[in-house]
SELOVO-964809 format. One record per residue (C-alpha): residue number from 1; residue in three letters; x, y, z. Coordinates in steps of 0.2 Angstrom, whole numbers, padded with zeros to 4 digits. Example, Ala and Ser with C-alpha at 12.3 -4.5 7.8 and 13.67 -1.06 7.14 Angstrom:
residues 2
NODE    i   aa      u      v      w
NODE    1  ala   0062  -0022   0039
NODE    2  ser   0068  -0005   0036
***
This chain:
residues 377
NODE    i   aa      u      v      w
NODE    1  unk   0303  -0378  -0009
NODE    2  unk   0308  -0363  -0023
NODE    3  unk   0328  -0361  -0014
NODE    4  unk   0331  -0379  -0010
NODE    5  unk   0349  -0385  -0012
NODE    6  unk   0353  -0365  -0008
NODE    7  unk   0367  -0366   0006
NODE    8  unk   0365  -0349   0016
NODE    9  unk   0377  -0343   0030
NODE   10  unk   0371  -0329   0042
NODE   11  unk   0382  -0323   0057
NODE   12  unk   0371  -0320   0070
NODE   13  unk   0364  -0302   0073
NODE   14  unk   0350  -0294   0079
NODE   15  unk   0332  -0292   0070
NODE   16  unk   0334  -0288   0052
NODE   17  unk   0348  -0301   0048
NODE   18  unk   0338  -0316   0058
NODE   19  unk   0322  -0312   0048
NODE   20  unk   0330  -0312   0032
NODE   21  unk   0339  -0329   0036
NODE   22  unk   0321  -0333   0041
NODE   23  unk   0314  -0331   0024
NODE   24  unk   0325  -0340   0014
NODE   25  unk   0325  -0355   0027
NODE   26  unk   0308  -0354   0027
NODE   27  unk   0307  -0356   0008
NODE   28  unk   0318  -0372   0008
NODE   29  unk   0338  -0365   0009
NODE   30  unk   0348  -0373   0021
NODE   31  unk   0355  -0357   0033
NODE   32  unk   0369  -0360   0044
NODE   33  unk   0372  -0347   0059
NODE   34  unk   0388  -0343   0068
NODE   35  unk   0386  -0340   0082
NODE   36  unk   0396  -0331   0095
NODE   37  unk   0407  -0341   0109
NODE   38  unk   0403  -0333   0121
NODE   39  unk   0383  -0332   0119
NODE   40  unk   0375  -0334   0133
NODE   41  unk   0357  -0333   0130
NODE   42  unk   0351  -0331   0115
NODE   43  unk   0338  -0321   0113
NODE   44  unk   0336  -0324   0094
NODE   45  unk   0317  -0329   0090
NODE   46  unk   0319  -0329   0072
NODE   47  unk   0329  -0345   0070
NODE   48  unk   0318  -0361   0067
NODE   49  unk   0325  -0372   0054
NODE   50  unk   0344  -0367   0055
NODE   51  unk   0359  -0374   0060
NODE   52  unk   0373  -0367   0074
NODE   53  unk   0391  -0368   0074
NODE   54  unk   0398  -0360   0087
NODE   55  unk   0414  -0350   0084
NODE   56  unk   0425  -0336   0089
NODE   57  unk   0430  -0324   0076
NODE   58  unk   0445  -0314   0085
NODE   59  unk   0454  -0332   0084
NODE   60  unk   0466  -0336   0070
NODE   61  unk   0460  -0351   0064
NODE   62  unk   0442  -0346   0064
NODE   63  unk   0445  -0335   0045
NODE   64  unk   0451  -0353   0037
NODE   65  unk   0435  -0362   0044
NODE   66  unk   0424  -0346   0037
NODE   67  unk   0434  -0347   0021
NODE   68  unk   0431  -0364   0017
NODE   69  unk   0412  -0365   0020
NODE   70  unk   0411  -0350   0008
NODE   71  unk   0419  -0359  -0006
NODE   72  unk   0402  -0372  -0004
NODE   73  unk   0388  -0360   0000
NODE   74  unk   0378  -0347  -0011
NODE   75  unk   0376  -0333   0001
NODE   76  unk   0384  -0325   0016
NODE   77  unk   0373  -0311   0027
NODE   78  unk   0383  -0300   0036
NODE   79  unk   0376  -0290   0049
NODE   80  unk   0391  -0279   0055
NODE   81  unk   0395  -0260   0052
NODE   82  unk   0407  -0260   0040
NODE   83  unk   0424  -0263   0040
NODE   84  unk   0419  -0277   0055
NODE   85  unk   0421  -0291   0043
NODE   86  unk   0435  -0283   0034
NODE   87  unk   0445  -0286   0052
NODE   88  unk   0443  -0301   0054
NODE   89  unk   0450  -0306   0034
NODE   90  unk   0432  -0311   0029
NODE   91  unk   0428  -0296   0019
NODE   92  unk   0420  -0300   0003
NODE   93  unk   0434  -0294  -0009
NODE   94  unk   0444  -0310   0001
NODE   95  unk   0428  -0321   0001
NODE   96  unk   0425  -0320  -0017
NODE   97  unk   0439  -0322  -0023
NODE   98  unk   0440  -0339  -0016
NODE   99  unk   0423  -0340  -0023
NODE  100  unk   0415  -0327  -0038
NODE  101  unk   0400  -0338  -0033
NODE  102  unk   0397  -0328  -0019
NODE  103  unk   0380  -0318  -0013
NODE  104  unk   0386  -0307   0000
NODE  105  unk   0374  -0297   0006
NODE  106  unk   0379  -0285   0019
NODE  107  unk   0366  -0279   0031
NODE  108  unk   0367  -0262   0041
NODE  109  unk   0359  -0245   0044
NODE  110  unk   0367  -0232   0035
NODE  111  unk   0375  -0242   0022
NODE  112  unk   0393  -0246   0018
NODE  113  unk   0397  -0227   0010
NODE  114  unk   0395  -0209   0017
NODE  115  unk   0397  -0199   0033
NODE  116  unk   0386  -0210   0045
NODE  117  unk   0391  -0228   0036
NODE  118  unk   0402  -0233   0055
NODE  119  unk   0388  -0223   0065
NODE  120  unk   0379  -0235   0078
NODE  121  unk   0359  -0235   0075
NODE  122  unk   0342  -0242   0079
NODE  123  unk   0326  -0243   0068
NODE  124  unk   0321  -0227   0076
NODE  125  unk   0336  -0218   0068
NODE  126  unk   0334  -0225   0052
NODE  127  unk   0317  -0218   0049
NODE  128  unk   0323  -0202   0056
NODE  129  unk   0337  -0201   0043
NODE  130  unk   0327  -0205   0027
NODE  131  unk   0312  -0194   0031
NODE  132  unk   0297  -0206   0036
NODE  133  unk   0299  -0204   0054
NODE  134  unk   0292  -0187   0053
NODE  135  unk   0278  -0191   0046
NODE  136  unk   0272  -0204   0059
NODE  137  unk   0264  -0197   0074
NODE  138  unk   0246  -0194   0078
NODE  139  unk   0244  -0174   0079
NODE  140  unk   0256  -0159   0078
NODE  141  unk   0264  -0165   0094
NODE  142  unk   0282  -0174   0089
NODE  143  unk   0285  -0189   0079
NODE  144  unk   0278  -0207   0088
NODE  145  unk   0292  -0220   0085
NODE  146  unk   0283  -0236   0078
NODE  147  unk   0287  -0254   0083
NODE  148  unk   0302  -0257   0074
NODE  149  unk   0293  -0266   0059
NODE  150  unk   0298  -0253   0045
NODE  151  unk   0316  -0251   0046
NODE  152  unk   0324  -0267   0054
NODE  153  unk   0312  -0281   0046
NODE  154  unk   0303  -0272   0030
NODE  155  unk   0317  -0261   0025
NODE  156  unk   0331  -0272   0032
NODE  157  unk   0327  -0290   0032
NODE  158  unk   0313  -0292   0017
NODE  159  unk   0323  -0280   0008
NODE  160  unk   0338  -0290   0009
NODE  161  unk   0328  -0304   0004
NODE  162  unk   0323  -0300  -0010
NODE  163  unk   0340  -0293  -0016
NODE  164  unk   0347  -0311  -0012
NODE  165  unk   0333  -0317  -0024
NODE  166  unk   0336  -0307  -0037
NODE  167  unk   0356  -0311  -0036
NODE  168  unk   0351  -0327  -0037
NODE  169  unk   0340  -0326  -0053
NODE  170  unk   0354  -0315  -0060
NODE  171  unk   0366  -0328  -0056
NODE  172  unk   0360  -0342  -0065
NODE  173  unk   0364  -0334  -0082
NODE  174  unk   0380  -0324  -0079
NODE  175  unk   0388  -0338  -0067
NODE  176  unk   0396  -0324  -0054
NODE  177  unk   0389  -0318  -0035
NODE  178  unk   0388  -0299  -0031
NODE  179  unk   0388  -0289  -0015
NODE  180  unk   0372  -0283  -0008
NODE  181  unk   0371  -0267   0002
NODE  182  unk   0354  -0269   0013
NODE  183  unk   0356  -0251   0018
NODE  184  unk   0340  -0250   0028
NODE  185  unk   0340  -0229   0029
NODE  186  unk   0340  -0232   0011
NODE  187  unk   0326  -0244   0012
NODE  188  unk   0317  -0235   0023
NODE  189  unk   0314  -0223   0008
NODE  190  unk   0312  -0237  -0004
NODE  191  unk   0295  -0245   0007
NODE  192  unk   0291  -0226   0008
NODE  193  unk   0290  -0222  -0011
NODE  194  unk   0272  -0219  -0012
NODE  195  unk   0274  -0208   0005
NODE  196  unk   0285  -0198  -0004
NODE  197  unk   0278  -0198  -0023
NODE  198  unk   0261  -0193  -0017
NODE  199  unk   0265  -0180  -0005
NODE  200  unk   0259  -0167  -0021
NODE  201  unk   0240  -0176  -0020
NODE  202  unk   0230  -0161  -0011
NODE  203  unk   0218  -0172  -0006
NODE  204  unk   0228  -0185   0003
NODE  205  unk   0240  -0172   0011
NODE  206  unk   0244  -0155   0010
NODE  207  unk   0240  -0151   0029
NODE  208  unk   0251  -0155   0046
NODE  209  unk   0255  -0170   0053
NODE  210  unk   0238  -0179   0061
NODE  211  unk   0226  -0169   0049
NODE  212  unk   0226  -0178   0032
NODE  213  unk   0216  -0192   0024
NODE  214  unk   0228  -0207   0031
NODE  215  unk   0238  -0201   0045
NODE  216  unk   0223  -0198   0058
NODE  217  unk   0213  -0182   0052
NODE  218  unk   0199  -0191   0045
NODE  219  unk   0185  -0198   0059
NODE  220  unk   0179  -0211   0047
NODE  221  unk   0199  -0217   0045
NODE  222  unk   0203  -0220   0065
NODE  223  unk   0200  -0234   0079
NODE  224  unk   0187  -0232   0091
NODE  225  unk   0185  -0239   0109
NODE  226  unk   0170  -0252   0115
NODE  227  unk   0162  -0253   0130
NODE  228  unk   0173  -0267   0136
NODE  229  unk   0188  -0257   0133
NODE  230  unk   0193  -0266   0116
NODE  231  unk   0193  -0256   0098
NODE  232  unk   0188  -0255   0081
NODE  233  unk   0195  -0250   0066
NODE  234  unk   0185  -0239   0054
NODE  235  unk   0193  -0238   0037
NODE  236  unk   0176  -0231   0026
NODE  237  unk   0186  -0221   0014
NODE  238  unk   0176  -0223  -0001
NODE  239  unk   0158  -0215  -0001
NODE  240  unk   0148  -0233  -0004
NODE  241  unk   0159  -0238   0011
NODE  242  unk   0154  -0223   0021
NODE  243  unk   0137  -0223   0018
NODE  244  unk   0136  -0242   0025
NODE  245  unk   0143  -0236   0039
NODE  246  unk   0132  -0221   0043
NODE  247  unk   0118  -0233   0039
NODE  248  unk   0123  -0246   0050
NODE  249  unk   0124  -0236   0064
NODE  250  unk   0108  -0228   0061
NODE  251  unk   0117  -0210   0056
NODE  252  unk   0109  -0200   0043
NODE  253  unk   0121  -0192   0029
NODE  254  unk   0115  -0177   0026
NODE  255  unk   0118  -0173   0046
NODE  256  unk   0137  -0181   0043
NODE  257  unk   0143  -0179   0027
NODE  258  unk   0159  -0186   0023
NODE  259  unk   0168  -0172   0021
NODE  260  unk   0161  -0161   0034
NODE  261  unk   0167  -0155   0051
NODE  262  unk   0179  -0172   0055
NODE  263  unk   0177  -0166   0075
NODE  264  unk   0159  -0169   0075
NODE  265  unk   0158  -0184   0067
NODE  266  unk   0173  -0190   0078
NODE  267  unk   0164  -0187   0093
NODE  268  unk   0148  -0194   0086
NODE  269  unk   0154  -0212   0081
NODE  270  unk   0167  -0210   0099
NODE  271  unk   0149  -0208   0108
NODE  272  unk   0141  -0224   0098
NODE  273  unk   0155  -0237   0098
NODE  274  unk   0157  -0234   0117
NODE  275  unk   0140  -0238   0118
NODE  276  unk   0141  -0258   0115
NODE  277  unk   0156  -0270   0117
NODE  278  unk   0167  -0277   0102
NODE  279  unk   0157  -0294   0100
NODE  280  unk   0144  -0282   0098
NODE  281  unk   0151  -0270   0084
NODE  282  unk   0161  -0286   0077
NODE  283  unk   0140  -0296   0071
NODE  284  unk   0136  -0278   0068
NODE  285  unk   0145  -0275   0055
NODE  286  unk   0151  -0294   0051
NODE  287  unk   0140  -0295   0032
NODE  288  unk   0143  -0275   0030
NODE  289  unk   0154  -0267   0016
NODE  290  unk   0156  -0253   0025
NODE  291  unk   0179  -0259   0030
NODE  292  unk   0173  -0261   0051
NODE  293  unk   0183  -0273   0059
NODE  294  unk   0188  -0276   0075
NODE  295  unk   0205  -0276   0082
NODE  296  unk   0212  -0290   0087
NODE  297  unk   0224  -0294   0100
NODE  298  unk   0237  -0308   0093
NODE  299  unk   0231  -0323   0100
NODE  300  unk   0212  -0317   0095
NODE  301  unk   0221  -0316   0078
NODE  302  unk   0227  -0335   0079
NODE  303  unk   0211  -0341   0087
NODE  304  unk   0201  -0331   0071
NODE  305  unk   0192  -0344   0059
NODE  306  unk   0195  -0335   0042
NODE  307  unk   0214  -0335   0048
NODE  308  unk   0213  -0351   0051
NODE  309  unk   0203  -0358   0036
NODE  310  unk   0219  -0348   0029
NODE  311  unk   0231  -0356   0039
NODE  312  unk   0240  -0339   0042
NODE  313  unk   0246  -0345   0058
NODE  314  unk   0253  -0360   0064
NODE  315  unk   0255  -0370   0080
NODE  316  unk   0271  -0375   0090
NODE  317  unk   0276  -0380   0104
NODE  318  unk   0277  -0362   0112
NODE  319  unk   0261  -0358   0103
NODE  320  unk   0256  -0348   0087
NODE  321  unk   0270  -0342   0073
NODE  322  unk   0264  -0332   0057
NODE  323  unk   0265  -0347   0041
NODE  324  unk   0279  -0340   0028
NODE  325  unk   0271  -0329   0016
NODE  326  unk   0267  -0328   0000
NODE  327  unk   0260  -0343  -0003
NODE  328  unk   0267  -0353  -0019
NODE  329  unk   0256  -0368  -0028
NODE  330  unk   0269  -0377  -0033
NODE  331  unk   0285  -0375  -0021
NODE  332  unk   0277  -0367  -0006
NODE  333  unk   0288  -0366   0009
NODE  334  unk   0288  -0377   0025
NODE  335  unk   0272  -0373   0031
NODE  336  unk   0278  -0381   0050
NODE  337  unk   0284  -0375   0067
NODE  338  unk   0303  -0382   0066
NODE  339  unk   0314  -0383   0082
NODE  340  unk   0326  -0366   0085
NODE  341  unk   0346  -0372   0085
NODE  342  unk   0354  -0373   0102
NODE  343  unk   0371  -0361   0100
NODE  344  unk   0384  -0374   0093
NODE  345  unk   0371  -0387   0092
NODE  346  unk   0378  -0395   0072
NODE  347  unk   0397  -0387   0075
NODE  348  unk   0403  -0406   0073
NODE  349  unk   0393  -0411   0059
NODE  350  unk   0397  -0395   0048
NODE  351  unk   0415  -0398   0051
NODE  352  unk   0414  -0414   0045
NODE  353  unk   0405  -0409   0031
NODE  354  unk   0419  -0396   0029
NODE  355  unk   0431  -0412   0025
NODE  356  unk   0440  -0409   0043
NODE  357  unk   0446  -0424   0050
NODE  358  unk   0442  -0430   0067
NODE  359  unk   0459  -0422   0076
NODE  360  unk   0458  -0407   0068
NODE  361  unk   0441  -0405   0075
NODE  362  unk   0447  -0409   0092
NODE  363  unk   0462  -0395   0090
NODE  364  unk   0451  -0381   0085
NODE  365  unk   0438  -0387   0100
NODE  366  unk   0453  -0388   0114
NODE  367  unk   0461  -0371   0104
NODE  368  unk   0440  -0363   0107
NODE  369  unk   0443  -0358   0090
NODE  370  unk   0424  -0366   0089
NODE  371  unk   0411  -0375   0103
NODE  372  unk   0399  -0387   0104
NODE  373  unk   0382  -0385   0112
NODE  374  unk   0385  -0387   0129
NODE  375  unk   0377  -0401   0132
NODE  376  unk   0388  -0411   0122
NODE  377  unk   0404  -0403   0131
***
């Protein structure tokens, strides 16, 4: 495993710090989360392999217990708007002193500098403010929010990732931690670079929203609905892979060039692929260059040999997660379903390892400075 003996601590938060803990635990780092006192459900999903200590922040004993598991772990993710950790004494100019060591990598929207660093915000506001939102959408109609994969887990958790690795590589021959600032307005940018560097190719843009090569204008670039209701996706961008197409689907080219009237042909392969279910289109094209696939729901993309032979999924007791990604050769990451943490579930045990003594737990536990899992209450 590439980050075993890498001790990680993550105070709990929603979507893009969970994931970034995810990775590195996933990898082989040893990520504690504290969690909040008062709880109550959890609904974080991105938690198997950690551990939980359960603590309340507002009280005064809770900064000491913070401080001293910083001066033993490599990297802290912070999830807050800025100036949250600074309130409660745990800011990193505190943290590092006590430890230079230190990755702190602090994970928020709009970064911790400018006008809008305090603002409240949700993936959909991110791509607003860095410009990608407006180009997603399907037409000249308004912008279509995606699923919140861009901004809180590509530009917010990967990203932050990636900058803790590079910390880390950097820290090996300088001896000294830095702070992080997963900005993910800024990373939304980032993962949009081609996005923005190519907006001067005429033929990949250069017309509104819904009418250009990748973002819908093109019939041989879209999803097209069976007869049972399912879809295919069609990506025969480059002519070899459009001529298969037409071929397969018994379409002659000089009727359809590629480049000609997009309506027509849209309405032409609409018509067809309406004619015959997925299972149908899927043998049709199976041995066929021509990029046809069909569109798979998530548990058809579980049950899917060629995922299977490549063990992109695997099987838990609540069914099938995605298996880490990339895979290494020699230090792969723990390729297994491990059990999510119940909230407070190893408070005892990192005490202990923390050097606290057995009535000193039991004061900070009667004080609620921390909790237990409440089964062991």
């Amino acid at each position: 495993m590439a980050l075993k003996g890498i001790n990680v601590l993550e105070f709990a938060g929603l979507a893009p710090a969970p994931f970034c803990g995810l990775i590195l635990a996933d990898f082989g780092a040893r990520v504690v989360r504290i969690d909040r006192m008062n709880a109550g459900f959890v609904n974080d999903v991105l938690c198997r392999g950690k551990q939980s200590i359960k603590m309340d922040l507002k009280h005064p004993q809770s900064a000491g217990i913070v401080k001293r598991m910083c001066t033993k772990f490599d990297v802290l993710i912070d999830p807050f708007r800025p100036g949250v950790m600074e309130k409660f004494g745990l800011g990193p100019q505190n943290l590092m002193l006590e430890n230079p060591h230190l990755i702190y990598t602090r994970l928020s929207g709009f970064g911790q500098n400018g006008l809008m660093s305090k603002t409240a915000g949700h993936d959909i506001n991110f791509l607003a403010t860095s410009g990608i939102l407006s180009k997603l959408g399907y037409g000249s109609g308004r912008p279509f929010p995606p699923i919140n994969l861009f901004g809180d887990f590509a530009s917010g958790g990967l990203l932050s990732a990636f900058g803790i690795m590079m910390a880390l590589y950097e820290r090996m021959s300088s001896g000294r931690g830095q702070i992080i600032d997963g900005n993910m307005t800024a990373g939304s940018a980032y993962v949009g670079s081609w996005l923005w560097k190519s907006q001067n190719i005429p033929f990949l843009w250069g017309k509104p929203r819904g009418q250009n090569l990748l973002d819908g204008g093109m019939a041989f670039y879209d999803t097209y609905e069976t007869a049972d209701h399912k879809y295919m996706a069609v990506g025969a961008l480059e002519p070899q892979f459009y001529s298969n197409l037409l071929k397969t689907l018994d379409l002659d080219e000089k009727d359809f060039p590629q480049a000609g009237d997009q309506d027509t042909l849209r309405d032409k392969l609409t018509e067809i692929f309406k004619s015959k279910d997925q299972k149908y289109w899927t043998e049709k094209f199976q041995n066929v260059d021509a990029c046809v696939n069909a569109v798979l729901s998530l548990e058809e993309a579980a049950a899917l040999p060629h995922n299977q032979s490549n063990q992109t999924f695997m099987r838990g007791e609540s069914g099938y997660e995605p298996t880490p990604s990339p895979t290494l050769s020699r230090t792969p990451a723990i390729n297994s379903v491990r059990p999510d943490p119940e909230v407070g579930e190893h408070t005892l045990e990192i005490l202990k390892e923390l050097d606290y003594t057995n009535e000193e737990i039991q004061d900070l536990l009667t004080s609620r400075a921390v909790g237990q899992m409440e089964s062991k209450l």
